[in-house]
gemmi code that builds the backbone of each chain (N, CA, C; Angstrom):
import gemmi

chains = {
    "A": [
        ("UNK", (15.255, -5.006, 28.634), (14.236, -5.900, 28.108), (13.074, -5.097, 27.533)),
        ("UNK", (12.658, -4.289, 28.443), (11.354, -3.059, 27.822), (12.004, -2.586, 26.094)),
        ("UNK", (12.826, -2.001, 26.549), (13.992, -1.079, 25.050), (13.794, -2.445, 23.937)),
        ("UNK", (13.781, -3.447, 24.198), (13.530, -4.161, 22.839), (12.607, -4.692, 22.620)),
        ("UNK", (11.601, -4.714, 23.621), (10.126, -4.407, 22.862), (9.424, -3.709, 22.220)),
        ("UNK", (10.395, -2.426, 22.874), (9.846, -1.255, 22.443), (10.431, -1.197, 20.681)),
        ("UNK", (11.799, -1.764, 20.740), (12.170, -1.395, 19.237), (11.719, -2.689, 18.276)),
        ("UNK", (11.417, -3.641, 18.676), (10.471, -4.682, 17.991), (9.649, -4.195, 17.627)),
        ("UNK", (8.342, -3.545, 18.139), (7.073, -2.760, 17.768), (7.305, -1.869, 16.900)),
        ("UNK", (8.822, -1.192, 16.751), (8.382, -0.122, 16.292), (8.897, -0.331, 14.935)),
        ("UNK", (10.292, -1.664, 14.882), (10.366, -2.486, 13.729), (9.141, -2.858, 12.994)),
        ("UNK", (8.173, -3.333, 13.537), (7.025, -4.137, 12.690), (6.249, -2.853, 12.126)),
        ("UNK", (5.708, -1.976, 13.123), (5.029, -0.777, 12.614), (5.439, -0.581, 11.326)),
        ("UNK", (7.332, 0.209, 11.212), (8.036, 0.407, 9.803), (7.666, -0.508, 8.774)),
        ("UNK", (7.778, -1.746, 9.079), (7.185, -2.635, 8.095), (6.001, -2.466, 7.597)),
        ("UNK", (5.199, -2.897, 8.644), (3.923, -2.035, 7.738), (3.633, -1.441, 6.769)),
        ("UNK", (3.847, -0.052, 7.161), (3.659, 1.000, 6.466), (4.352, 0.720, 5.465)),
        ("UNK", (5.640, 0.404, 5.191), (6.247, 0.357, 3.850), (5.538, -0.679, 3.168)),
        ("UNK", (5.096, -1.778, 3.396), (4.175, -2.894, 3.004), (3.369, -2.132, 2.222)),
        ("UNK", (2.734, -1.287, 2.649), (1.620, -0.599, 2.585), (2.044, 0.472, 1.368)),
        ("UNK", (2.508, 0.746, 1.631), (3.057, 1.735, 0.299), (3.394, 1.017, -0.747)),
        ("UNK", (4.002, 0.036, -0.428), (4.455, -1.068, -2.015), (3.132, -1.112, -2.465)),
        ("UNK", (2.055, -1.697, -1.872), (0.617, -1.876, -1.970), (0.431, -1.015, -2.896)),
        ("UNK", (0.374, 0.285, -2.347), (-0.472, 1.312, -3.124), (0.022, 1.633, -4.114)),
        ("UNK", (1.742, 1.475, -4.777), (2.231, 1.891, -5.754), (1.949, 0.726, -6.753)),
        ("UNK", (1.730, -0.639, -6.071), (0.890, -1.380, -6.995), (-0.234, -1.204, -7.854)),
        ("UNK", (-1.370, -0.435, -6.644), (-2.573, 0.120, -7.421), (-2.747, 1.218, -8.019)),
        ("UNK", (-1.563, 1.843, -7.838), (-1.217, 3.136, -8.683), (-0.952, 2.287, -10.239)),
        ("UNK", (-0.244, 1.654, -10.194), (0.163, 1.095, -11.440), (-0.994, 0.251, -12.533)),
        ("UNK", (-1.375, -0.586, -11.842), (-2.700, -1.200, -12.409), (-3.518, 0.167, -12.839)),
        ("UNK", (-3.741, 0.919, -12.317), (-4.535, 1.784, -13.227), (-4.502, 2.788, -14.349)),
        ("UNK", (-2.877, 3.044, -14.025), (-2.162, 3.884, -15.170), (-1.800, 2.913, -16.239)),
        ("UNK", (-1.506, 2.074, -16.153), (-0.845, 1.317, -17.619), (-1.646, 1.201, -18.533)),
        ("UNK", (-1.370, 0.915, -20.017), (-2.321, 0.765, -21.352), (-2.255, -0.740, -21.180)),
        ("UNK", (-2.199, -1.978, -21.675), (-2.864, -3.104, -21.801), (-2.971, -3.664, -20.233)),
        ("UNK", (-3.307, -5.117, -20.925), (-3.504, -6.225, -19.641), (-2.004, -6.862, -19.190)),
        ("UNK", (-1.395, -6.847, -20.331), (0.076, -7.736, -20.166), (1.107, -7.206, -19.402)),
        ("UNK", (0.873, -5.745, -19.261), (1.941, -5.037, -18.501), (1.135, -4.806, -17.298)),
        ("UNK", (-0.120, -4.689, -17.203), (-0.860, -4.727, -15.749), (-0.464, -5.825, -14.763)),
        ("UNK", (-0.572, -7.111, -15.961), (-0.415, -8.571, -14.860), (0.963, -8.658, -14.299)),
        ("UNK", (2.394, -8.235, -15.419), (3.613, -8.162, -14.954), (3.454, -7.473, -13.427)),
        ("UNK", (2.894, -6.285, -13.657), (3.645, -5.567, -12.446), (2.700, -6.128, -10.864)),
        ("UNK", (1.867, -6.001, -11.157), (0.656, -6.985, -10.255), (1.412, -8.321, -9.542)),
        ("UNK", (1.602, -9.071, -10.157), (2.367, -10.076, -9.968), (3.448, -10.247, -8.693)),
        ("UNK", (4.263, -9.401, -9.387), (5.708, -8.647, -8.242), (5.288, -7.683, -6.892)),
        ("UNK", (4.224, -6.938, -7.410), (3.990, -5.915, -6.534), (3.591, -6.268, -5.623)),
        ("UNK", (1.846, -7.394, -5.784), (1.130, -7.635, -4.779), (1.918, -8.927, -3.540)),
        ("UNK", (2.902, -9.951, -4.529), (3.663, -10.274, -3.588), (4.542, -9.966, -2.628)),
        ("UNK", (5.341, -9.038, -3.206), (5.918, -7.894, -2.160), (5.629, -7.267, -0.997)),
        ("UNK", (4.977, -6.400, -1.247), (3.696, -6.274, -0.302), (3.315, -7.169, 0.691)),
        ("UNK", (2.604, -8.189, 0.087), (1.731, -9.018, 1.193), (2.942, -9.712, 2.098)),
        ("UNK", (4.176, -9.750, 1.523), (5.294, -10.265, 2.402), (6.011, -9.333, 3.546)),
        ("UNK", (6.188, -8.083, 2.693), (6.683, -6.918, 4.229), (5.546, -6.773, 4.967)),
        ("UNK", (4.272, -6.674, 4.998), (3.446, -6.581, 5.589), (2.761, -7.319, 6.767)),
        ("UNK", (3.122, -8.455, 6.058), (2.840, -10.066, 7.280), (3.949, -10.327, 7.969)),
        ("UNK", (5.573, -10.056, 7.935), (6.854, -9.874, 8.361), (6.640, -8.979, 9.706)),
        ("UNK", (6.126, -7.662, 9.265), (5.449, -6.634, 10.077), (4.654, -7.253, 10.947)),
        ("UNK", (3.909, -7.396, 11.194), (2.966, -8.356, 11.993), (3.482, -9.394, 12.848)),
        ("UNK", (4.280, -9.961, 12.306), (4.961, -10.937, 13.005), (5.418, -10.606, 13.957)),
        ("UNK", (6.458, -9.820, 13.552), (6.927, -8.695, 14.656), (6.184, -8.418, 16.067)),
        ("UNK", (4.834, -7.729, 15.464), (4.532, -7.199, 16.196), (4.018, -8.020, 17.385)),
        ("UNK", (3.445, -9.505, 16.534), (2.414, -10.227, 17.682), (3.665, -10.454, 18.321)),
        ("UNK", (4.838, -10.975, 18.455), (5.920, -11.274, 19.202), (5.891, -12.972, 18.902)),
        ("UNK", (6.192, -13.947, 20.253), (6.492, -15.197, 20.249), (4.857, -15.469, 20.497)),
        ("UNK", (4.228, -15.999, 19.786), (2.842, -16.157, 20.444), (2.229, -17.395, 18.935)),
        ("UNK", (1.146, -17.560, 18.951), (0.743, -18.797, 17.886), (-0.091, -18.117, 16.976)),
        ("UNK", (-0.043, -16.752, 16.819), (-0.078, -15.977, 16.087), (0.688, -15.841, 14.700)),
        ("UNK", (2.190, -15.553, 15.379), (3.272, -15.724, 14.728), (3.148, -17.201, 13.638)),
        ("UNK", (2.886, -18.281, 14.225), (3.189, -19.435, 13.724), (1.820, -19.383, 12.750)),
        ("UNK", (0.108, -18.957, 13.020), (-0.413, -18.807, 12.024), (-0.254, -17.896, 10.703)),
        ("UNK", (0.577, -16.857, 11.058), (1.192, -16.138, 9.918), (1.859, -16.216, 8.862)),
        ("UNK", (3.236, -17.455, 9.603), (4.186, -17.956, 8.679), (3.110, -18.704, 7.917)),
        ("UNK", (2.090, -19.745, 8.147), (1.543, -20.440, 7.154), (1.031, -20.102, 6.194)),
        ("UNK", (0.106, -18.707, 6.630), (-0.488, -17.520, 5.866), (0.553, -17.052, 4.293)),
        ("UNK", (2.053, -16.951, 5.074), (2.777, -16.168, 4.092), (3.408, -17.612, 3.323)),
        ("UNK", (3.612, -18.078, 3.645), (4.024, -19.298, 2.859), (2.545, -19.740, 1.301)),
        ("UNK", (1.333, -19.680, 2.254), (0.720, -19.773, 1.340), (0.278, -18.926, 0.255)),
        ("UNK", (0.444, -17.751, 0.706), (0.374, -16.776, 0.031), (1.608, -16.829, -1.320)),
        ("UNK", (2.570, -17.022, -0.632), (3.844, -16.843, -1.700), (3.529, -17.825, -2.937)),
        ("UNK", (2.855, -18.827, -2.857), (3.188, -20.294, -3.530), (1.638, -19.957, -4.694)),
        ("UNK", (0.732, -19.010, -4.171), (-0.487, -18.960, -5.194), (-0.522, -17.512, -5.739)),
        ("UNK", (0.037, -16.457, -5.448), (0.117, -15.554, -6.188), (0.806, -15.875, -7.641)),
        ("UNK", (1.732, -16.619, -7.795), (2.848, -16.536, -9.530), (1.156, -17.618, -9.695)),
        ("UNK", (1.263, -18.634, -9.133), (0.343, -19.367, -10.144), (-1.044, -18.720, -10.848)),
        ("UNK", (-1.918, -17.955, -9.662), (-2.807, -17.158, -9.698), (-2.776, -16.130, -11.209)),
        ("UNK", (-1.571, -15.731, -11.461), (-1.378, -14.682, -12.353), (-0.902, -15.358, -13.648)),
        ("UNK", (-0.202, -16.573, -13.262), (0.370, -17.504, -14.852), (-1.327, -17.663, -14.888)),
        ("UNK", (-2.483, -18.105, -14.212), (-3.492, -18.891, -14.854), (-4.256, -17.688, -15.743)),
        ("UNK", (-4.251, -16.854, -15.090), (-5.080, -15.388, -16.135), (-4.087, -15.070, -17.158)),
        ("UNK", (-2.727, -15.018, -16.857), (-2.190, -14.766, -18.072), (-2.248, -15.297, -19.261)),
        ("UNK", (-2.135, -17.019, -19.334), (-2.622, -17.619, -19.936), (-4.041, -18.457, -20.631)),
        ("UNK", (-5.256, -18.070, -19.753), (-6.095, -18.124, -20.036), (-6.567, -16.637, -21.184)),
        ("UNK", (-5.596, -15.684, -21.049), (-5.801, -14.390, -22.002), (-4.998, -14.740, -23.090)),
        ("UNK", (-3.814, -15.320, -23.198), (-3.311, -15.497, -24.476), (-3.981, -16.629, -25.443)),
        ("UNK", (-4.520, -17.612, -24.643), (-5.245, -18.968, -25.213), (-6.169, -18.648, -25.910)),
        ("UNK", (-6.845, -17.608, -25.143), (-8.451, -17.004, -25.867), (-8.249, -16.080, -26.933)),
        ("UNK", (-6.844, -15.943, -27.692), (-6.643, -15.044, -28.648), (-6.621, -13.892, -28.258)),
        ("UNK", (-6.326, -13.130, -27.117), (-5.943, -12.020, -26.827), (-4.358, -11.396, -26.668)),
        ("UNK", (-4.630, -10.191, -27.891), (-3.443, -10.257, -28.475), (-3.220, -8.088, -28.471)),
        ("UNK", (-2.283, -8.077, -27.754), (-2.182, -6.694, -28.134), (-0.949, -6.065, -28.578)),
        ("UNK", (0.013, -6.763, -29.590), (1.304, -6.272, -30.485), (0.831, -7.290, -31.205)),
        ("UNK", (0.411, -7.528, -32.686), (0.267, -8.125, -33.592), (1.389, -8.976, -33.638)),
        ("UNK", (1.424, -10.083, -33.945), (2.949, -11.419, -34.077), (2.519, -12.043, -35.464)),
        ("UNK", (4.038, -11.863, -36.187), (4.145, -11.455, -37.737), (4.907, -12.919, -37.886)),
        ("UNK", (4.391, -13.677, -38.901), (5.267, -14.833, -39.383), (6.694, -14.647, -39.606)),
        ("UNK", (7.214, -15.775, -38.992), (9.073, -15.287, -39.674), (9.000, -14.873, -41.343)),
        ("UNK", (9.635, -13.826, -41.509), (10.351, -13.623, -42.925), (10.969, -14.145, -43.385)),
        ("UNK", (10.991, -14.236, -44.874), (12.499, -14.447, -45.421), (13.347, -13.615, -45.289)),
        ("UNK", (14.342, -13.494, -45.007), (15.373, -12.705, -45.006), (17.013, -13.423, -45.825)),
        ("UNK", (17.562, -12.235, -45.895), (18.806, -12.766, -46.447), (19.737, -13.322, -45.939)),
        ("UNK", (19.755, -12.935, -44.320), (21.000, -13.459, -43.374), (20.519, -14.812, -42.946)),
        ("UNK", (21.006, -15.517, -43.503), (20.769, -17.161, -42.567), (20.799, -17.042, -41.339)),
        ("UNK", (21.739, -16.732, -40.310), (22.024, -16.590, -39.145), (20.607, -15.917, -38.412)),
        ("UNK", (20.102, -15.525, -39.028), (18.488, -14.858, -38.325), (18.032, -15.854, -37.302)),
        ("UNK", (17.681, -15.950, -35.967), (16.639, -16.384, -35.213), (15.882, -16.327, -35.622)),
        ("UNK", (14.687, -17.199, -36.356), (13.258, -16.822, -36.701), (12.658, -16.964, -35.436)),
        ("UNK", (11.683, -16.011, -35.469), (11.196, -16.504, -34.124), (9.715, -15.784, -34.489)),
        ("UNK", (8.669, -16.420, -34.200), (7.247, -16.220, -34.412), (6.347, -17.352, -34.441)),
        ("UNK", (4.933, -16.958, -34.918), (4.094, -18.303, -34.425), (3.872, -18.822, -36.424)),
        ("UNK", (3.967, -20.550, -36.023), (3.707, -20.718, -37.366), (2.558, -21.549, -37.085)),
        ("UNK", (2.378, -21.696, -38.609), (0.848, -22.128, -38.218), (0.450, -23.402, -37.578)),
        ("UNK", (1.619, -24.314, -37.520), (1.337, -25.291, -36.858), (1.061, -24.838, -35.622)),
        ("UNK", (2.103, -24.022, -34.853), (1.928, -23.586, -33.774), (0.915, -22.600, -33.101)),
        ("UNK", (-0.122, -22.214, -33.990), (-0.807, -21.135, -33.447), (-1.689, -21.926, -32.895)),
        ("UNK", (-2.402, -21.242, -31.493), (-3.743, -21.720, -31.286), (-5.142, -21.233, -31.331)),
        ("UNK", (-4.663, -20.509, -32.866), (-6.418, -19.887, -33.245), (-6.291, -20.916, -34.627)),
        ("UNK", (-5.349, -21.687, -34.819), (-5.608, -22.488, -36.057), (-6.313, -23.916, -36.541)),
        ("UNK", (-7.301, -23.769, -36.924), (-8.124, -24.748, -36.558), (-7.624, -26.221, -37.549)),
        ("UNK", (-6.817, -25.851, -38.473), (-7.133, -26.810, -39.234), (-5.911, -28.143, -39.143)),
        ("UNK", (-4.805, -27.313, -38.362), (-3.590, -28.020, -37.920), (-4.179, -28.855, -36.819)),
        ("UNK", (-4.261, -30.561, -36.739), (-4.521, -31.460, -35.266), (-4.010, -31.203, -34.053)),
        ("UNK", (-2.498, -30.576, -34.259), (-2.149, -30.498, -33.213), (-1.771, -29.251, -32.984)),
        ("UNK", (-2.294, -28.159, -33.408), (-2.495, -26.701, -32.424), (-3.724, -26.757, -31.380)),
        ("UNK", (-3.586, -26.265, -30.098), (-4.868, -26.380, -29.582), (-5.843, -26.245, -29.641)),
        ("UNK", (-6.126, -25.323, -30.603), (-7.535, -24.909, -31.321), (-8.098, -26.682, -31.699)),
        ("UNK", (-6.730, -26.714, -32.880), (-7.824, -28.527, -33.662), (-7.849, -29.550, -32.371)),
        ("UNK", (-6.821, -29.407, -31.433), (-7.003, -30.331, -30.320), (-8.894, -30.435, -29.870)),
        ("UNK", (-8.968, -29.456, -29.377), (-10.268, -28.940, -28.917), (-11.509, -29.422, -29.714)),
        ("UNK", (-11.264, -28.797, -30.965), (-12.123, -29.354, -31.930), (-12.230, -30.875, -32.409)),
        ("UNK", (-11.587, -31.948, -31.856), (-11.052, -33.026, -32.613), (-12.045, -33.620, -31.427)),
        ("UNK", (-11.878, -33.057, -30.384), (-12.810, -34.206, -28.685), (-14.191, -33.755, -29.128)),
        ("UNK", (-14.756, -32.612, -29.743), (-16.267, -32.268, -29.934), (-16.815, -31.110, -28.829)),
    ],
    "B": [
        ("UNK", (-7.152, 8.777, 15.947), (-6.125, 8.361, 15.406), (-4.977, 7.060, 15.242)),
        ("UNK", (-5.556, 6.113, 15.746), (-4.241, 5.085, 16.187), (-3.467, 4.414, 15.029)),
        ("UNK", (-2.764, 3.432, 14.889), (-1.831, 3.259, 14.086), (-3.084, 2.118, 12.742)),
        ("UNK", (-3.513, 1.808, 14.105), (-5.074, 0.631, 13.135), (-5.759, 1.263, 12.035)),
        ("UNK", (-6.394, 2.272, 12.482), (-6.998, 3.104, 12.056), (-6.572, 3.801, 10.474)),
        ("UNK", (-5.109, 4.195, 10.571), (-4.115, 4.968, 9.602), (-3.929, 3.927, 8.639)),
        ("UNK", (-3.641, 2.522, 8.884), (-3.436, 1.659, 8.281), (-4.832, 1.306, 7.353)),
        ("UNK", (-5.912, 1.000, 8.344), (-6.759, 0.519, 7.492), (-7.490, 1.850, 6.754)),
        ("UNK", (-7.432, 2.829, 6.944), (-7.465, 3.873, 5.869), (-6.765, 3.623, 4.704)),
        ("UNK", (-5.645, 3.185, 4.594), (-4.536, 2.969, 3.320), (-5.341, 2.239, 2.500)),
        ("UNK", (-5.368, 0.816, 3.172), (-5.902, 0.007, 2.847), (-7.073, 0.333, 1.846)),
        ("UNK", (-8.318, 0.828, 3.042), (-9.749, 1.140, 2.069), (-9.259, 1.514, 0.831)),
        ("UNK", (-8.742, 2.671, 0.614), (-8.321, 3.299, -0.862), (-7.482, 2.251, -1.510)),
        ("UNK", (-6.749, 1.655, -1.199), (-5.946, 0.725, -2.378), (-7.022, -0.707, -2.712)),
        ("UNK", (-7.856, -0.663, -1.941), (-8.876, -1.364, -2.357), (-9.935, -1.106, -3.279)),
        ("UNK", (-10.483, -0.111, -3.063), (-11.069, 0.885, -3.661), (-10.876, 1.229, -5.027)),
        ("UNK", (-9.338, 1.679, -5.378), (-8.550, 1.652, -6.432), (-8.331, 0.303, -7.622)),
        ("UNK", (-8.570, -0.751, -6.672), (-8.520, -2.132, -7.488), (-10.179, -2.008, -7.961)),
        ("UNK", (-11.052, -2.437, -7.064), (-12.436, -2.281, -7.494), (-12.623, -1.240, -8.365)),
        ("UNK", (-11.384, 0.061, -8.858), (-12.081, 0.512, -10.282), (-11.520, -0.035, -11.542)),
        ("UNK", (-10.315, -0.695, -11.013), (-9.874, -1.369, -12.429), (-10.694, -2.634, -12.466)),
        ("UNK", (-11.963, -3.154, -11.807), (-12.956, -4.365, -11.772), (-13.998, -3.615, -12.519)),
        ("UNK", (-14.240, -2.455, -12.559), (-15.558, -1.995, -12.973), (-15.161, -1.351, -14.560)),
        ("UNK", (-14.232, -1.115, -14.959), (-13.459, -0.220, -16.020), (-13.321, -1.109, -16.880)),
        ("UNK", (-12.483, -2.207, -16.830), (-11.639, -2.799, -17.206), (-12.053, -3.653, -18.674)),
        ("UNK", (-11.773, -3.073, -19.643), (-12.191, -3.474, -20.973), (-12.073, -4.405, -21.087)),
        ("UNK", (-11.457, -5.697, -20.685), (-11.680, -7.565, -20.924), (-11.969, -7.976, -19.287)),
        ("UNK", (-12.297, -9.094, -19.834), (-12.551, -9.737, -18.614), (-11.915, -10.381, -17.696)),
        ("UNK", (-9.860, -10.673, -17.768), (-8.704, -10.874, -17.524), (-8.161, -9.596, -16.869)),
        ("UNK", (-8.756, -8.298, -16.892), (-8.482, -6.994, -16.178), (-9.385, -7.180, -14.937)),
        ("UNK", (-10.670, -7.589, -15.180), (-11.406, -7.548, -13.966), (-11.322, -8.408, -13.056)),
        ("UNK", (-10.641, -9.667, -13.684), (-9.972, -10.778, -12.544), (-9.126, -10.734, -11.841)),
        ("UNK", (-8.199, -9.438, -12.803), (-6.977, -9.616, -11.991), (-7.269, -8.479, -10.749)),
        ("UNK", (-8.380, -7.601, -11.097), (-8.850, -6.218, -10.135), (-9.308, -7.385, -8.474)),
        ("UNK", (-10.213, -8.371, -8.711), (-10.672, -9.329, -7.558), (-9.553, -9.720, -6.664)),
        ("UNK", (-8.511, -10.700, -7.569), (-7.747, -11.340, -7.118), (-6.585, -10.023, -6.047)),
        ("UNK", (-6.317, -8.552, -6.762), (-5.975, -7.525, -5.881), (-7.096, -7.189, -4.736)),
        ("UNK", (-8.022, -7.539, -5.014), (-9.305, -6.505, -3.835), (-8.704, -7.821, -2.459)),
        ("UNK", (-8.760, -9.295, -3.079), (-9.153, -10.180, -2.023), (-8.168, -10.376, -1.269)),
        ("UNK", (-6.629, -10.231, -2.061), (-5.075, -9.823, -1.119), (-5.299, -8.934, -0.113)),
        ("UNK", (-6.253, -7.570, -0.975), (-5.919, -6.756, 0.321), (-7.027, -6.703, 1.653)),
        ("UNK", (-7.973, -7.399, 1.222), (-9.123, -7.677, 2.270), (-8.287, -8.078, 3.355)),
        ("UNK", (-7.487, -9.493, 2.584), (-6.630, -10.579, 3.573), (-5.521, -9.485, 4.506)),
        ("UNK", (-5.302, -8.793, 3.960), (-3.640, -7.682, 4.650), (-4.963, -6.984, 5.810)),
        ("UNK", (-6.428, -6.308, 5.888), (-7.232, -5.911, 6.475), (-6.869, -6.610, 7.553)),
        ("UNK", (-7.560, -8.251, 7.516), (-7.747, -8.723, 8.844), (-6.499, -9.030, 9.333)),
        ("UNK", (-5.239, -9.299, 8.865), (-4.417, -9.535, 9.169), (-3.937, -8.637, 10.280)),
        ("UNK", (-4.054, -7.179, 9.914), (-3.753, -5.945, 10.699), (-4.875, -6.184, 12.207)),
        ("UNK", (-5.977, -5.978, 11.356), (-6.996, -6.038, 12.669), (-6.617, -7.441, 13.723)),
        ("UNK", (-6.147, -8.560, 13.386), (-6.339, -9.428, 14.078), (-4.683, -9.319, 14.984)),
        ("UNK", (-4.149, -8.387, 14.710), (-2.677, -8.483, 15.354), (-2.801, -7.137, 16.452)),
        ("UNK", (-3.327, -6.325, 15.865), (-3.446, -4.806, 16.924), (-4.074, -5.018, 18.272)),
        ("UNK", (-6.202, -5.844, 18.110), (-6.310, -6.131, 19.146), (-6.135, -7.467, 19.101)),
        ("UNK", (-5.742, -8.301, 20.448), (-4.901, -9.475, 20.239), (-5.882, -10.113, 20.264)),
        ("UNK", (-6.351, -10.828, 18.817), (-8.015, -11.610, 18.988), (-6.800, -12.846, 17.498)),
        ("UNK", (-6.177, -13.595, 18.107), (-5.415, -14.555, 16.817), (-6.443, -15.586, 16.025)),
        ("UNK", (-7.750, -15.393, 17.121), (-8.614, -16.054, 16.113), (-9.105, -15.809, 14.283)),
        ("UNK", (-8.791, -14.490, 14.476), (-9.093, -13.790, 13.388), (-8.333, -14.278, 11.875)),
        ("UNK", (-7.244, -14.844, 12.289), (-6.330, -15.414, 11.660), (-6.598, -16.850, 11.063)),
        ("UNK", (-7.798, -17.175, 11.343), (-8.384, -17.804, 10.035), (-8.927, -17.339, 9.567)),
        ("UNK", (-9.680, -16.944, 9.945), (-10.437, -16.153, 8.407), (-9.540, -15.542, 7.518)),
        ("UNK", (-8.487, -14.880, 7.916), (-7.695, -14.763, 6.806), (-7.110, -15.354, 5.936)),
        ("UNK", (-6.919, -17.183, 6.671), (-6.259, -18.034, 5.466), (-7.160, -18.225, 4.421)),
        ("UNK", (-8.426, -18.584, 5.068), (-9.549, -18.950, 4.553), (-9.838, -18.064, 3.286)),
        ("UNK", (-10.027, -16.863, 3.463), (-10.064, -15.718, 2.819), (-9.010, -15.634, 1.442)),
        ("UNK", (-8.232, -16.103, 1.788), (-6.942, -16.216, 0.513), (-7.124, -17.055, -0.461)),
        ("UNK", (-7.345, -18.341, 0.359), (-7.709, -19.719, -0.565), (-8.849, -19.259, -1.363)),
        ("UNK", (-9.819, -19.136, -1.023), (-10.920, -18.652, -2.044), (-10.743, -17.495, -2.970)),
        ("UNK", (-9.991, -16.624, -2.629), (-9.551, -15.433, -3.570), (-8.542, -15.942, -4.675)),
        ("UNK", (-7.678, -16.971, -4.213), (-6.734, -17.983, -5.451), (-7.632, -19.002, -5.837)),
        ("UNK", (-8.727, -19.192, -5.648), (-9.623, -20.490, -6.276), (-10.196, -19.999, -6.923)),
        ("UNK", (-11.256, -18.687, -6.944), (-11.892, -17.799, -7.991), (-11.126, -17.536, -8.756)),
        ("UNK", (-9.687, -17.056, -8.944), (-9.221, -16.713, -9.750), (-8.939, -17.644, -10.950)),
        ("UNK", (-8.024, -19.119, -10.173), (-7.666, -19.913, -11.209), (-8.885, -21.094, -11.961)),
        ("UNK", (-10.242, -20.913, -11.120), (-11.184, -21.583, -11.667), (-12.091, -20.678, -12.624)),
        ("UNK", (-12.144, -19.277, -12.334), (-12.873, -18.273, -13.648), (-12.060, -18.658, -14.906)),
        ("UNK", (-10.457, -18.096, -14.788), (-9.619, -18.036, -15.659), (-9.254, -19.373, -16.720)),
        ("UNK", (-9.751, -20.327, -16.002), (-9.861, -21.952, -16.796), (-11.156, -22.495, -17.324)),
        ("UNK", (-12.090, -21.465, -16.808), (-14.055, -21.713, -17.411), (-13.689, -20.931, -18.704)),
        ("UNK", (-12.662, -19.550, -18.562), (-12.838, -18.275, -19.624), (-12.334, -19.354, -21.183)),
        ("UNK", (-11.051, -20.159, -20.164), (-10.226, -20.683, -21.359), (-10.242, -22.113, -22.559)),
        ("UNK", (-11.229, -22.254, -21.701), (-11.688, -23.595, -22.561), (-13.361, -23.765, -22.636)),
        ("UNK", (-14.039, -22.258, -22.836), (-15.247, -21.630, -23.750), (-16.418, -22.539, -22.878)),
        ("UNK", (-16.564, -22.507, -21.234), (-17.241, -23.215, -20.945), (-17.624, -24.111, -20.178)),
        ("UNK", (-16.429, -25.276, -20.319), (-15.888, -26.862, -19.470), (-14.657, -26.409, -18.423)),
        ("UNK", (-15.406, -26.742, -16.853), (-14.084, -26.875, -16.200), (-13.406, -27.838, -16.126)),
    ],
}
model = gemmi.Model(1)
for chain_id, residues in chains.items():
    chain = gemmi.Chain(chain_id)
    for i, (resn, *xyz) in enumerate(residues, 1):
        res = gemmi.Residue()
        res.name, res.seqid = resn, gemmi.SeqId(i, " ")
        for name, pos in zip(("N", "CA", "C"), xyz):
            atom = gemmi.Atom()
            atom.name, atom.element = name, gemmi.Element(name[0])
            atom.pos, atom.b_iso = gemmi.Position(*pos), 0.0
            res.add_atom(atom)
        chain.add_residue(res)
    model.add_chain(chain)
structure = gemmi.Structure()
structure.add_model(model)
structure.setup_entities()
């Protein structure tokens, strides 16, 4: 009975620390990358990761106790607002016209079979003069 | 030396590390996302502290602590995006 307390503890400890390292290779990353768009990708994945081996760890460690049961709520909640947390900045940066690879109108091209794929002007939302891009949306309430 | 201790050393610095991409950070979608990292790892802080010495009270403040770190985030990021109006 001792022997698997003992290897419970020392389960959660491992957790930890590796928690902990995902962590930091997170903030290693956020600071090396060139834009925002590849910052938020990896942010995203990383910091959830993390905060999940880490609170797993813990669990562990407190054992059967109401600890445990405040944790799971912890990680549950955690899981469910990190993607949203990061869709809302992500998209509050693309809305505001922040743009870092220029996006080129479809071409003409010769192959029919082409996917066009790009923003047209109906669809842009720096275009003010289309009603229903969000820009004229915006502009249309005052 | 104890295991608390080693841990929340990690911690300080990966915190630390976020708070410079908050102070650096050429838009203002870099420095949100630097908060929304500082306030995860505040939350992983007490989490540790509140499990080592057995105080489970501590364990609200950590929920508590989260919710407001996901409410700053998605209520800045929706003032940034519509120039103003929440």
């Amino acid at each position: 009975m001792f022997v698997l307390a003992g290897i419970v503890t020392a389960l959660g400890r491992t957790l930890i620390v590796v928690g902990l390292l995902i962590t930091g290779f997170g903030v290693y990353s956020v600071l090396k990358l060139d834009n925002f768009y590849s910052r938020s990708v990896v942010t995203s994945k990383v910091e959830a990761m993390g905060f999940f081996t880490v609170t797993v760890g813990a669990m562990l460690l407190s054992g059967a106790s109401i600890a445990t049961l405040k944790l799971l709520v912890l990680l549950v909640f955690e899981l469910l607002t990190v993607s949203a947390g990061a869709h809302a900045v992500a998209r509050s940066a693309w809305i505001s016209g922040y743009r870092t690879r220029t996006v080129t109108p479809p071409e003409e091209s010769d192959a029919d079979s082409v996917l066009h794929v790009g923003i047209t002007p109906e669809t842009d939302p720096l275009n003010d003069d289309y009603p229903d891009s969000p820009a004229g949306r915006r502009n249309s309430h005052g | 030396m104890t295991f608390l201790h080693f841990c929340l050393g990690i911690l300080v610095l990966s915190t630390t590390g976020s708070l410079v991409r908050v102070v650096i950070g050429p838009t203002v979608w870099d420095r949100l996302l630097g908060i929304g990292l500082s306030a995860s790892k505040i939350t992983l802080a007490v989490v540790l502290t509140a499990v080592s010495i057995p105080e489970p009270y501590l364990l609200d403040l950590a929920l508590m602590f989260s919710v407001l770190g996901f409410l700053v985030t998605v209520l800045v990021s929706r003032y940034i995006e519509r120039r103003g109006q929440v």
